[in-house]
C-alpha positions in Angstrom: 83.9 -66.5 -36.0 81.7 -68.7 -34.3 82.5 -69.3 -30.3 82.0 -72.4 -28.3 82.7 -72.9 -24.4 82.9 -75.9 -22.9 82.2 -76.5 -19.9 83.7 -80.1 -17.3 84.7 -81.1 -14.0 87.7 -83.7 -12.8 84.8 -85.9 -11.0 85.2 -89.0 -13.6 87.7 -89.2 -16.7 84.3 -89.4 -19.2 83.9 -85.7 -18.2 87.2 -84.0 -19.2 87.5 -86.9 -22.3 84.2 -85.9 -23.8 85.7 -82.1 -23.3 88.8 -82.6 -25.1 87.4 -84.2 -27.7 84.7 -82.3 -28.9 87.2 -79.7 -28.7 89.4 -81.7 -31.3 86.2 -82.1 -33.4 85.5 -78.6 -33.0 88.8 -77.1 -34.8 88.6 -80.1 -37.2 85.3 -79.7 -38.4 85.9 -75.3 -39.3 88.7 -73.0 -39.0 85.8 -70.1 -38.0 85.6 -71.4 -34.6 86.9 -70.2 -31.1 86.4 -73.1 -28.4 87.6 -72.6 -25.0 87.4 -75.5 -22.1 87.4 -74.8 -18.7 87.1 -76.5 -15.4 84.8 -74.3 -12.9 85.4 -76.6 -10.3 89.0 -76.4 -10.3 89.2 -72.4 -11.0 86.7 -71.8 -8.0 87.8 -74.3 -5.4 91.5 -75.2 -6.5 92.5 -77.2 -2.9 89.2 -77.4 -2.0 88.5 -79.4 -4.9 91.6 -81.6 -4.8 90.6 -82.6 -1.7 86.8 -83.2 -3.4 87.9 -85.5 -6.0 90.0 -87.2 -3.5 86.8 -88.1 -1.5 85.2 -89.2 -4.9 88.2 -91.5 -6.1 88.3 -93.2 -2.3 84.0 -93.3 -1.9 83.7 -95.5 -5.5 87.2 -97.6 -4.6 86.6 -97.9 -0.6 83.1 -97.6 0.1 80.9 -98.8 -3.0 77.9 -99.2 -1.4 78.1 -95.8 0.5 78.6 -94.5 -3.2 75.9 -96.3 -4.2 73.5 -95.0 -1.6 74.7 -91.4 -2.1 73.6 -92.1 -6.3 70.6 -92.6 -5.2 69.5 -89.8 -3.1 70.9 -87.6 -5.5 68.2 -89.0 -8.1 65.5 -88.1 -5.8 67.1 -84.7 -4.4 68.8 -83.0 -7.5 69.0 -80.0 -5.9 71.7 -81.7 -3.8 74.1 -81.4 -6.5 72.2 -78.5 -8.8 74.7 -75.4 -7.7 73.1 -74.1 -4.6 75.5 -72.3 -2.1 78.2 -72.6 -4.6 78.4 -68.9 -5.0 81.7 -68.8 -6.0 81.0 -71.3 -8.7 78.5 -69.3 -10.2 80.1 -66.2 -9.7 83.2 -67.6 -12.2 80.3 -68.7 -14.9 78.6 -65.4 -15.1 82.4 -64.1 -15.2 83.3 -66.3 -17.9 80.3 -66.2 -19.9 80.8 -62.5 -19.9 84.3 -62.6 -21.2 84.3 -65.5 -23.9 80.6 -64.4 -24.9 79.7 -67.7 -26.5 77.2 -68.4 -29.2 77.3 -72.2 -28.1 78.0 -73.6 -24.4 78.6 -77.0 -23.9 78.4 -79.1 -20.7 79.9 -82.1 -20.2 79.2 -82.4 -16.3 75.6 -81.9 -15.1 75.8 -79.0 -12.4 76.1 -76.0 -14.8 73.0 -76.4 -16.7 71.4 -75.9 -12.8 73.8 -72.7 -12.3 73.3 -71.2 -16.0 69.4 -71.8 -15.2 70.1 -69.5 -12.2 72.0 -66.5 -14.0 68.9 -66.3 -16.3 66.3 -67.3 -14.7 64.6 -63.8 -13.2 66.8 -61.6 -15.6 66.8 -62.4 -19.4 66.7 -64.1 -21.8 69.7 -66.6 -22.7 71.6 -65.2 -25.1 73.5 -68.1 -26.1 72.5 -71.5 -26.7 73.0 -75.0 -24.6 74.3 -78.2 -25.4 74.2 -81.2 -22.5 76.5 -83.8 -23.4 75.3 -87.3 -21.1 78.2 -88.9 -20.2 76.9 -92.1 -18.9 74.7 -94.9 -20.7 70.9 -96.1 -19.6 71.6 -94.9 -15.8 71.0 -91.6 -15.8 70.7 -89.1 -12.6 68.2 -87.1 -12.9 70.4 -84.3 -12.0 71.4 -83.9 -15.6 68.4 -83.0 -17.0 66.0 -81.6 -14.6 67.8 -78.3 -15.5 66.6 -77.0 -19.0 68.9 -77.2 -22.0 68.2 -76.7 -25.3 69.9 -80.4 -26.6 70.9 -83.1 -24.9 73.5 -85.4 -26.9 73.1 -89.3 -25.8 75.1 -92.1 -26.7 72.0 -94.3 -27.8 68.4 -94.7 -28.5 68.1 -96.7 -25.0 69.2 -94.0 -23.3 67.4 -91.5 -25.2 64.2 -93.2 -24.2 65.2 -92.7 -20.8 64.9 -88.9 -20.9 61.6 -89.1 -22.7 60.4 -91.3 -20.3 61.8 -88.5 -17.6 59.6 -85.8 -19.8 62.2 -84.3 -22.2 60.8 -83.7 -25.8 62.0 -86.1 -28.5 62.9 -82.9 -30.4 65.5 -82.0 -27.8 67.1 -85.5 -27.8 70.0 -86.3 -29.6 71.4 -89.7 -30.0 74.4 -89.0 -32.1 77.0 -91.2 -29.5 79.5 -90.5 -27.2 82.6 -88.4 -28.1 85.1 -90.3 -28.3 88.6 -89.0 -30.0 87.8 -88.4 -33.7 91.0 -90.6 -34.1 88.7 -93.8 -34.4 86.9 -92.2 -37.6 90.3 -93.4 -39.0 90.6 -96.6 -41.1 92.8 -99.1 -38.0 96.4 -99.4 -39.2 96.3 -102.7 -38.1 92.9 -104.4 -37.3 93.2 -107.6 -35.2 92.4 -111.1 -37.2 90.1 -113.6 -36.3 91.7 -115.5 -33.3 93.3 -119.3 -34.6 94.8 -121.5 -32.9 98.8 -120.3 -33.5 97.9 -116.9 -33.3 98.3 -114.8 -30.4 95.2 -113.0 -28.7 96.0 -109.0 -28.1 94.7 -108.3 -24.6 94.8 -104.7 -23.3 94.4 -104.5 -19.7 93.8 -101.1 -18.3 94.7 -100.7 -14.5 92.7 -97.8 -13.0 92.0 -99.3 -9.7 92.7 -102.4 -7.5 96.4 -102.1 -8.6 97.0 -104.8 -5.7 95.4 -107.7 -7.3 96.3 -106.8 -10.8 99.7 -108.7 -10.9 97.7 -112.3 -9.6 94.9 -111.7 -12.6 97.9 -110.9 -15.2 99.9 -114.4 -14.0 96.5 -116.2 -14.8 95.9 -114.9 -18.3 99.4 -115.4 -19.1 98.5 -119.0 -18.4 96.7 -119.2 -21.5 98.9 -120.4 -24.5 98.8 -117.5 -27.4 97.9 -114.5 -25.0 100.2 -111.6 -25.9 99.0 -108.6 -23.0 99.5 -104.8 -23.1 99.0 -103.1 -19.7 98.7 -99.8 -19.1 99.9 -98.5 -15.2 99.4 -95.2 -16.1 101.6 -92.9 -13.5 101.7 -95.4 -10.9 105.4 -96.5 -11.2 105.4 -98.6 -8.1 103.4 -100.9 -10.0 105.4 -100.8 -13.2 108.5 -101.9 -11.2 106.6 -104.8 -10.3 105.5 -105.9 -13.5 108.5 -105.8 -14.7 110.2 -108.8 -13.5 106.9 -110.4 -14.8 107.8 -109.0 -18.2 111.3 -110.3 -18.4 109.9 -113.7 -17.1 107.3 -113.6 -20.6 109.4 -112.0 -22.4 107.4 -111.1 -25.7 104.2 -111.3 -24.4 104.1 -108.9 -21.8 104.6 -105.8 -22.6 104.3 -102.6 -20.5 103.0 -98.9 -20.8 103.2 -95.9 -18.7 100.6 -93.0 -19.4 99.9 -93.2 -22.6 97.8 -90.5 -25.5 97.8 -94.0 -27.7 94.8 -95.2 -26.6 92.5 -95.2 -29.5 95.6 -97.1 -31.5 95.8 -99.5 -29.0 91.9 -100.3 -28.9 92.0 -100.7 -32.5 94.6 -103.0 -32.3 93.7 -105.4 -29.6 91.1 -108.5 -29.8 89.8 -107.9 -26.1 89.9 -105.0 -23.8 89.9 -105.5 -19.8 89.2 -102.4 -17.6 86.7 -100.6 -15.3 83.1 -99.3 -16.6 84.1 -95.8 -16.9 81.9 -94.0 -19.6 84.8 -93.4 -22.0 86.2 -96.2 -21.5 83.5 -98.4 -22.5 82.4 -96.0 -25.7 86.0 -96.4 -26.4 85.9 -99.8 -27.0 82.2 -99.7 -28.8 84.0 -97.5 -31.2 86.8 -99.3 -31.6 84.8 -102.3 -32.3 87.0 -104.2 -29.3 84.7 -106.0 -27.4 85.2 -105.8 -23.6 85.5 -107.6 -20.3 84.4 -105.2 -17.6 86.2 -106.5 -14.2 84.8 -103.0 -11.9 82.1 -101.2 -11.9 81.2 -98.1 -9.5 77.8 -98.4 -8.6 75.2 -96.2 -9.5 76.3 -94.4 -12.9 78.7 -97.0 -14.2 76.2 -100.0 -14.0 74.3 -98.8 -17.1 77.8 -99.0 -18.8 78.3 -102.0 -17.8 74.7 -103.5 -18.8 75.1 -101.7 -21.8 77.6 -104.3 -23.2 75.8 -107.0 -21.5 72.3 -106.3 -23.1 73.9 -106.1 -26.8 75.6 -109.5 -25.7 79.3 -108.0 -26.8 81.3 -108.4 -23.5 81.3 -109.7 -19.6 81.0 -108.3 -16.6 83.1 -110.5 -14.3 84.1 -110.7 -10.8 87.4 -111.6 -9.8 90.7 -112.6 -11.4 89.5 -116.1 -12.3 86.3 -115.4 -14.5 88.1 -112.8 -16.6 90.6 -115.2 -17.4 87.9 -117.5 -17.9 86.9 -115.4 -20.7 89.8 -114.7 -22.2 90.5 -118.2 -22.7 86.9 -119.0 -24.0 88.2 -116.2 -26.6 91.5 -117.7 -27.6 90.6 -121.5 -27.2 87.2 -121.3 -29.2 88.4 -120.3 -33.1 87.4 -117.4 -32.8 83.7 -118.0 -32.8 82.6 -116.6 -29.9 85.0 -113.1 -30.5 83.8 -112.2 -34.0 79.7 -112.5 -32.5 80.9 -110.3 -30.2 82.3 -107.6 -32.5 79.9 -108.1 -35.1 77.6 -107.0 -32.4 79.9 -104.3 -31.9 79.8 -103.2 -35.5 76.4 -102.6 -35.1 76.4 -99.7 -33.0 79.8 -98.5 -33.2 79.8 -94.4 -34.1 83.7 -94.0 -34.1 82.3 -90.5 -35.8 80.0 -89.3 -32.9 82.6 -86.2 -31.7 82.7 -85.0 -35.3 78.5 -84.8 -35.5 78.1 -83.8 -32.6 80.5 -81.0 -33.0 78.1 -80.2 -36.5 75.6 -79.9 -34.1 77.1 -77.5 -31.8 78.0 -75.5 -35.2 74.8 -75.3 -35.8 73.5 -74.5 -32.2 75.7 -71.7 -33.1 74.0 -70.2 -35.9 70.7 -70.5 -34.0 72.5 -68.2 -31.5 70.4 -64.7 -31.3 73.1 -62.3 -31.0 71.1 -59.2 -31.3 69.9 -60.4 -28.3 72.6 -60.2 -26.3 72.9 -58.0 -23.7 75.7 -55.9 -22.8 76.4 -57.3 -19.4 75.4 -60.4 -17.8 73.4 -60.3 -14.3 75.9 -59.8 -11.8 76.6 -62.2 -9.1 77.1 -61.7 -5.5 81.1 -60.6 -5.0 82.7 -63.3 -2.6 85.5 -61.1 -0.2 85.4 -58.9 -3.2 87.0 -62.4 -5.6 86.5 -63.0 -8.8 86.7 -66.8 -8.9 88.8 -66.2 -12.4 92.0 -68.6 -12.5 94.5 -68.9 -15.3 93.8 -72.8 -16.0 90.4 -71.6 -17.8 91.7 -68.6 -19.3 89.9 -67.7 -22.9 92.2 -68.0 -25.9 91.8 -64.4 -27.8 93.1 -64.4 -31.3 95.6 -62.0 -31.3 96.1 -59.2 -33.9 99.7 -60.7 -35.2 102.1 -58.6 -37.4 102.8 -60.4 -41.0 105.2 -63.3 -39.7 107.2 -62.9 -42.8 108.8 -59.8 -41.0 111.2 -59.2 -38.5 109.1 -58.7 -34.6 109.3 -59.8 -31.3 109.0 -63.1 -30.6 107.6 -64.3 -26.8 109.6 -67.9 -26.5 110.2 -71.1 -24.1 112.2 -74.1 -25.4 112.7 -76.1 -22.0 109.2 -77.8 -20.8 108.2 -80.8 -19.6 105.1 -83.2 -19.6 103.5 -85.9 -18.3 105.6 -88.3 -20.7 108.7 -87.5 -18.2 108.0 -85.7 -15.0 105.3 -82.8 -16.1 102.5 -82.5 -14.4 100.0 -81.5 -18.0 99.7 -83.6 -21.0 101.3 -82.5 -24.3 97.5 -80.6 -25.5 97.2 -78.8 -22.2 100.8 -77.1 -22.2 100.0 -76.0 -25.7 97.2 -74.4 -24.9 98.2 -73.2 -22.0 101.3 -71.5 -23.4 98.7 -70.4 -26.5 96.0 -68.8 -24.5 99.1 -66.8 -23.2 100.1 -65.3 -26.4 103.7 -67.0 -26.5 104.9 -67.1 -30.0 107.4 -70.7 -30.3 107.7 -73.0 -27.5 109.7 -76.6 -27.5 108.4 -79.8 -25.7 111.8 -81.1 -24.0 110.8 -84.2 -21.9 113.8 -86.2 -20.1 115.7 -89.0 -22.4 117.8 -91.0 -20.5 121.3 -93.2 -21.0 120.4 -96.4 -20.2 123.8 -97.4 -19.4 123.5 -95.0 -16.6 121.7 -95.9 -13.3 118.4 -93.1 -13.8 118.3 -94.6 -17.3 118.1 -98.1 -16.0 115.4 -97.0 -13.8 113.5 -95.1 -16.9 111.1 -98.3 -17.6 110.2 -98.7 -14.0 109.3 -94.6 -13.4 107.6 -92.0 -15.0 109.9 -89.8 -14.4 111.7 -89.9 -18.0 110.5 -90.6 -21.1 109.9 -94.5 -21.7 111.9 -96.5 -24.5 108.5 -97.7 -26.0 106.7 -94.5 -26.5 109.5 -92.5 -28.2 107.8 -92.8 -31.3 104.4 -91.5 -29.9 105.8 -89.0 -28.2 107.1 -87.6 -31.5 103.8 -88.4 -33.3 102.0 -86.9 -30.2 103.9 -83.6 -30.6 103.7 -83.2 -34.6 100.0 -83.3 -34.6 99.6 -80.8 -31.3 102.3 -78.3 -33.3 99.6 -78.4 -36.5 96.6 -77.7 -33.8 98.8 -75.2 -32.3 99.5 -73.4 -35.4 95.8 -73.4 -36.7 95.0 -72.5 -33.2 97.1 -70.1 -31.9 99.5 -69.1 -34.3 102.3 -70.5 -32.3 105.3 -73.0 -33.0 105.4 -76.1 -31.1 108.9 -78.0 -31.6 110.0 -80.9 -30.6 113.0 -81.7 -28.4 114.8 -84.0 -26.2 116.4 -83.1 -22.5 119.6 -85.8 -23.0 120.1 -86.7 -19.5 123.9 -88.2 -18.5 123.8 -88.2 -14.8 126.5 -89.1 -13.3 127.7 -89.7 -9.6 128.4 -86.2 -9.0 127.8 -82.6 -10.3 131.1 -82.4 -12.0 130.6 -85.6 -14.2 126.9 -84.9 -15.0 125.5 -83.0 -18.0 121.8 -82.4 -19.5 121.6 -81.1 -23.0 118.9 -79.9 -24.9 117.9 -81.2 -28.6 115.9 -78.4 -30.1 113.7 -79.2 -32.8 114.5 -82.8 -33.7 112.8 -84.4 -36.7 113.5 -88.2 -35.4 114.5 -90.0 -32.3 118.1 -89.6 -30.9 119.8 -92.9 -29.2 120.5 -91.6 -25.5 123.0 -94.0 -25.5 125.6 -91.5 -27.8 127.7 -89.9 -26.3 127.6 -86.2 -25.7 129.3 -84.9 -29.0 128.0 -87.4 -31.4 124.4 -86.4 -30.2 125.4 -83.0 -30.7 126.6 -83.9 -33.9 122.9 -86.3 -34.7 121.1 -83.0 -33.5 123.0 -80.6 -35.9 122.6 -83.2 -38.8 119.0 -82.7 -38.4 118.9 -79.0 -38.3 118.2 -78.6 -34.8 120.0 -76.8 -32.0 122.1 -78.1 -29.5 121.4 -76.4 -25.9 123.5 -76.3 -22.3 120.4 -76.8 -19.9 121.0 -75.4 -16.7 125.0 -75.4 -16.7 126.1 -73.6 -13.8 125.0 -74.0 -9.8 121.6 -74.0 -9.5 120.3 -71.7 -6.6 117.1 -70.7 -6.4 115.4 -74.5 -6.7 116.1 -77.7 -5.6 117.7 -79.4 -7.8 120.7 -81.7 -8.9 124.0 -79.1 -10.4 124.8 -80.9 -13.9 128.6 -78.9 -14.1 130.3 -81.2 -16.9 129.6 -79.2 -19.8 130.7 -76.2 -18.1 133.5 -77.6 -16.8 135.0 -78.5 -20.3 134.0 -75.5 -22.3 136.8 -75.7 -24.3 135.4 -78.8 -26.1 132.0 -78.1 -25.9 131.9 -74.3 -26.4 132.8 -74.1 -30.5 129.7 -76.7 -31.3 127.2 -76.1 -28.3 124.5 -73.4 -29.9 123.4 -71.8 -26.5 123.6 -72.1 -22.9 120.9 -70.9 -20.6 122.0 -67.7 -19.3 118.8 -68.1 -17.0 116.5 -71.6 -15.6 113.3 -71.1 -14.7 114.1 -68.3 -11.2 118.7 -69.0 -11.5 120.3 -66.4 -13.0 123.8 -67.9 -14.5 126.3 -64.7 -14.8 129.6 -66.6 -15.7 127.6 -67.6 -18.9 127.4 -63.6 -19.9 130.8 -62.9 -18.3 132.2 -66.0 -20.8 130.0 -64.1 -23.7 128.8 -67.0 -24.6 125.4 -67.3 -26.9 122.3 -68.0 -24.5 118.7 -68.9 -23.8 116.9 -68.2 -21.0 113.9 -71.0 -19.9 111.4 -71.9 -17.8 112.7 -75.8 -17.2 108.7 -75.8 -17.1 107.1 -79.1 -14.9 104.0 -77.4 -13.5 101.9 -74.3 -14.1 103.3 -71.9 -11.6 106.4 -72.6 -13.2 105.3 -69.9 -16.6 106.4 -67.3 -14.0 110.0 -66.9 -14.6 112.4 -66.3 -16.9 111.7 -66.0 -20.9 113.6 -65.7 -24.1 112.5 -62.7 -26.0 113.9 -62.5 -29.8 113.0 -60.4 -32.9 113.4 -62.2 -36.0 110.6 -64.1 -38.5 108.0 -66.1 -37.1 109.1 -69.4 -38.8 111.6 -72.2 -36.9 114.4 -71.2 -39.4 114.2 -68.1 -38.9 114.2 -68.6 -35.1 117.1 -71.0 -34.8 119.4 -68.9 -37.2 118.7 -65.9 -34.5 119.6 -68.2 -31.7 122.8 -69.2 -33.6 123.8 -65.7 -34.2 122.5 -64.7 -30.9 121.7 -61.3 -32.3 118.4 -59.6 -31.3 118.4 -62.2 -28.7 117.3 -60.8 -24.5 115.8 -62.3 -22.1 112.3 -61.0 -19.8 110.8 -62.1 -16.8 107.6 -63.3 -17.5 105.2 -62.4 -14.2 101.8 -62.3 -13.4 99.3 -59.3 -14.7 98.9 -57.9 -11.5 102.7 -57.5 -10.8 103.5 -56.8 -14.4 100.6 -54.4 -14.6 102.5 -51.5 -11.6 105.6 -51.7 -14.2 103.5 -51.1 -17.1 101.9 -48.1 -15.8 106.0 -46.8 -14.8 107.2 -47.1 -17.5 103.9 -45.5 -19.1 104.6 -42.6 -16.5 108.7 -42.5 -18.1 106.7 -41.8 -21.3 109.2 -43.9 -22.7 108.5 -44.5 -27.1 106.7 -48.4 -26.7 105.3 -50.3 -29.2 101.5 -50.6 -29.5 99.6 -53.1 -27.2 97.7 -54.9 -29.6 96.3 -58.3 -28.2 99.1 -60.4 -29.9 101.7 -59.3 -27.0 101.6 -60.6 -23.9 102.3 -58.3 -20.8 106.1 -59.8 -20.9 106.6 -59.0 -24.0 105.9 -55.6 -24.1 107.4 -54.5 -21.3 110.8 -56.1 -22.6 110.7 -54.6 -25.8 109.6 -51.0 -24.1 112.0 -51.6 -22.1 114.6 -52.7 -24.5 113.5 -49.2 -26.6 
């Protein structure tokens, strides 16, 4: 087993998106690999550095210049930004690197080279090796490579020559891309034709920043006879609302996105791309061969993106609302001469591949590794008021020792979450692996479906607080290929579900139900029993989420399920006995069958209540258990430290327990000792 750690900071989206996809590449490219990503930044500083990328995102938005100046000195000083007095930073590496032992690090952000440099420096030799993935094009700080590193990965030759140029050895230097999603390696579904006159030209316009004028630059392109435009507002739902009178006003050819993990789809399928210089976002477009009108740039690293495309001669950068619609219109107007020089051009030097070579590269980094060379403990760090620095968002994934899953065992399970595709605060990948790297065993992805006959559902196109119309179809996509990663991963099943939200005007005449492993979309416009009926046709369960008074949490009572048990009760599958910290005893006193859930939004929310059942790990076997509700109990799921003081009472009761092998989480044992 070969394993990888990865290393990224939230200063930038190329950082974390060069991260998660070598990741991908990682567990695409061999089964023997263990990869763990973790943000140091975050784990050490938590508020601190909230506040940090807060100053960031306002500097390069509010205060260019300033930015631009601040670039600079940090060219000349690197030890500005090369780890010094972040002890506790370096105090979580050393801690990390000691637990996950890699035979590869990767970094994705330049600081922890200088900090890795640091642990090694007067001590040893490094035992592993390390890979410095260059997020930016032709601009580069100095920052990341006056550190030592045993390869660094560029997106080009041009850029390559700027390292040798700075004194790194051509040897060390690799030009394999940037790495973007290996989605792109994929034939397009639907590449875009040559632009005619009668055919629409497929903008995608990317809002990141300087949502204020977006709305004016949007009215001018939709000037332009045969423009069809995508925009993506992300989370900002303020702006959506806006836009979408726009929408109704051109209906057909403006269409509307929330967040969205469709990106590489929608690059692939667009003539034109219009966004900000962002490193991923212009390597994005490179690799989907969309050629690109760049309408920001933040000075300093993004102006080698941006001269990137204009040196190759396969894009604009443009300055204000008038000269990208300018463009565009040049595009559409022109035949289609002008487009297909720009994505020949493209062509060229698109590497829609790079994350999968330069994930062969890490492999092979790996094998370089000396591991009889590696010492037992790494130099120790300076103790800051006696913390560790270690956090649960970077917490290493340990394959766990799993009993034969064709038998009968206890099963660690949550089947109420939520993502950022309704009101969650982690994308679909980062709950699974945050549920993996905790040893739970099946977990289902509920995000909010709303009736849009009902006022909330109404609403649903202009928030982001439920799932959107247009994205039901990625969002089940989306969850089928994280359940396959999960699986190869961690062992654990991912299913896929719906929250059916009918709100009503008051508690009594609203209900939300949960659709347990669904296999297609479910209208949310059905009432309550034929959905139940639509869920059980596809072999899924039907759920009562949260049906009595909630206590313990804000939140809004849904009572009309409970209130008409006698219908619902013979063809409802479970209730939940317990949501997230609410305890519901009328549901036990009514014997009813029951779940209990997390009703998960955010991370601190894995600390409550769990179902625990002991049946095979497949999802037959698991929804046949829940049907029965036999071998069905539920556990409160709490933090080591706090779980630890009942472990060691319960190991003082000498109570008969099951053994701890690394496949149960704390929870889980303590339940079934307990239960014993």
């Amino acid at each position: 087993m070969k394993t990888v750690l990865i290393l990224t900071a939230g200063f930038g989206d190329g950082h974390n998106a060069a991260a998660r996809n070598l990741r991908e590449a990682l567990e695409l490219s061999s089964p023997e690999v263990e990869v763990t990503v973790a943000d140091l930044y975050e784990r050490s500083y938590k508020r601190l550095n909230h506040l940090a990328r807060k100053a960031y995102l306002g500097a390069v938005r509010y205060a260019p210049k300033l930015w631009a100046g601040f670039f600079k000195l940090l060219d000349r000083s690197p030890w500005l930004a090369d780890g010094r007095g972040l002890a506790r930073l370096q105090q979580s590496l050393a801690a990390l690197i000691e637990e996950v032992r890699p035979d590869c690090v990767v970094s994705t952000y330049p600081t922890y080279a200088h900090l890795i440099h640091g642990l090694f420096r007067d001590h040893c030799e490094r035992p592993f090796r390390l890979v410095t993935i260059i997020t930016d094009a032709r601009s580069i700080n100095s920052v990341w490579h006056r550190a030592p590193s045993d390869r660094f990965v560029v997106c080009d030759d041009a850029t390559a020559g700027v390292l040798q140029r700075a004194g790194i050895e051509r040897d060390c230097i690799a030009p394999l891309g940037f790495p973007v999603s290996p989605w792109f390696a994929k034939a397009p579904p639907n590449p875009p034709a040559r632009p005619q006159p009668g055919r629409r030209l497929r903008v995608l316009y990317v809002i990141n920043t300087g949502r204020k004028k977006c709305g004016k630059a949007i009215d001018r392109l939709l000037e332009i006879p045969d423009v069809e435009i995508t925009v993506t507002v992300g989370r900002y739902s303020e702006l959506k609302k806006k836009l979408a009178k726009r929408a109704r006003k051109f209906e057909g050819r403006l269409h509307l996105l929330g967040w969205t993990n469709q990106m590489p789809q929608l690059l692939l399928s667009s003539h034109v791309v219009i966004g900000k210089a962002g490193g991923a976002a212009v390597q994005e477009a490179i690799a989907a061969r969309c050629p690109m009108i760049i309408n920001q740039v933040i000075p300093g690293q993004e102006e080698g993106n941006a001269r990137l495309l204009e040196d190759l001669g396969a894009g604009a950068v443009v300055n204000g609302k008038k000269e990208a619609a300018r463009w565009v219109r040049q595009l559409a107007e022109d035949g289609g001469d002008l487009w297909s020089q720009w994505r020949a051009r493209l062509e060229k030097i698109s590497r829609p591949d790079a994350a999968l070579r330069i994930a062969q590269l890490i492999l092979d980094e790996c094998d370089r590794a000396n591991h009889c060379s590696r010492p037992e403990k790494l130099p120790a760090c300076p103790a800051i008021n006696g913390e560790t620095g270690a956090s649960e968002s970077g917490a290493r994934f340990r394959p766990p020792a799993r009993l034969n899953r064709r038998t009968a065992q206890p099963l660690l399970c949550d089947f109420h979450i939520h993502t950022n595709y309704s009101d969650g605060k982690l994308t679909v990948s980062e709950v699974v692996d945050f549920y993996g790297a905790r040893g739970f065993d099946c977990i289902c992805i509920t995000d909010h479906w709303t009736d849009s006959r009902r006022l909330i559902g109404k609403l649903s196109r202009l928030t982001p607080f439920t799932l959107s119309y247009d994205q039901i179809e990625e969002y089940f996509e989306v969850l089928a290929r994280e359940a396959r990663r999960a699986w190869r991963r961690y062992e654990m099943l991912v299913l896929t579900g719906l929250e059916f939200n009918k709100d009503g005007p008051t508690r009594k005449s609203t209900a939300h139900l949960l659709g347990l492993d669904l296999q297609s979309p479910i209208s949310p416009r059905l009432d309550l029993m034929e959905t139940i009926q639509r869920i059980h046709a596809q072999g899924g369960l039907a759920v009562a989420a949260h049906p009595h008074i909630m206590k313990s949490d804000w939140a809004r009572d849904s009572l009309y399920l409970w209130d008409h048990q006698e219908a619902f009760a013979p063809v409802i599958d479970a209730w939940e006995i317990a949501n997230r910290n609410n305890l519901f005893t009328p549901v036990s006193l009514r014997r009813l069958p029951f779940l209990a859930n997390s009703d998960f939004h955010k991370p601190k929310h894995i600390y409550s209540w769990k179902t625990l059942l002991h049946c095979e790990k497949n999802a037959d076997a698991i929804k046949s258990c829940i049907r029965k509700n036999e071998k069905v109990s539920i556990t409160l799921y709490r933090r080591e430290e706090k779980q630890a003081t009942v472990a060691e009472r319960l190991h003082q009761w000498e109570q008969p327990r099951l053994p701890l092998d690394r496949g149960f989480s704390t929870a889980k044992r303590l339940a079934v000792s307990t239960a014993r």
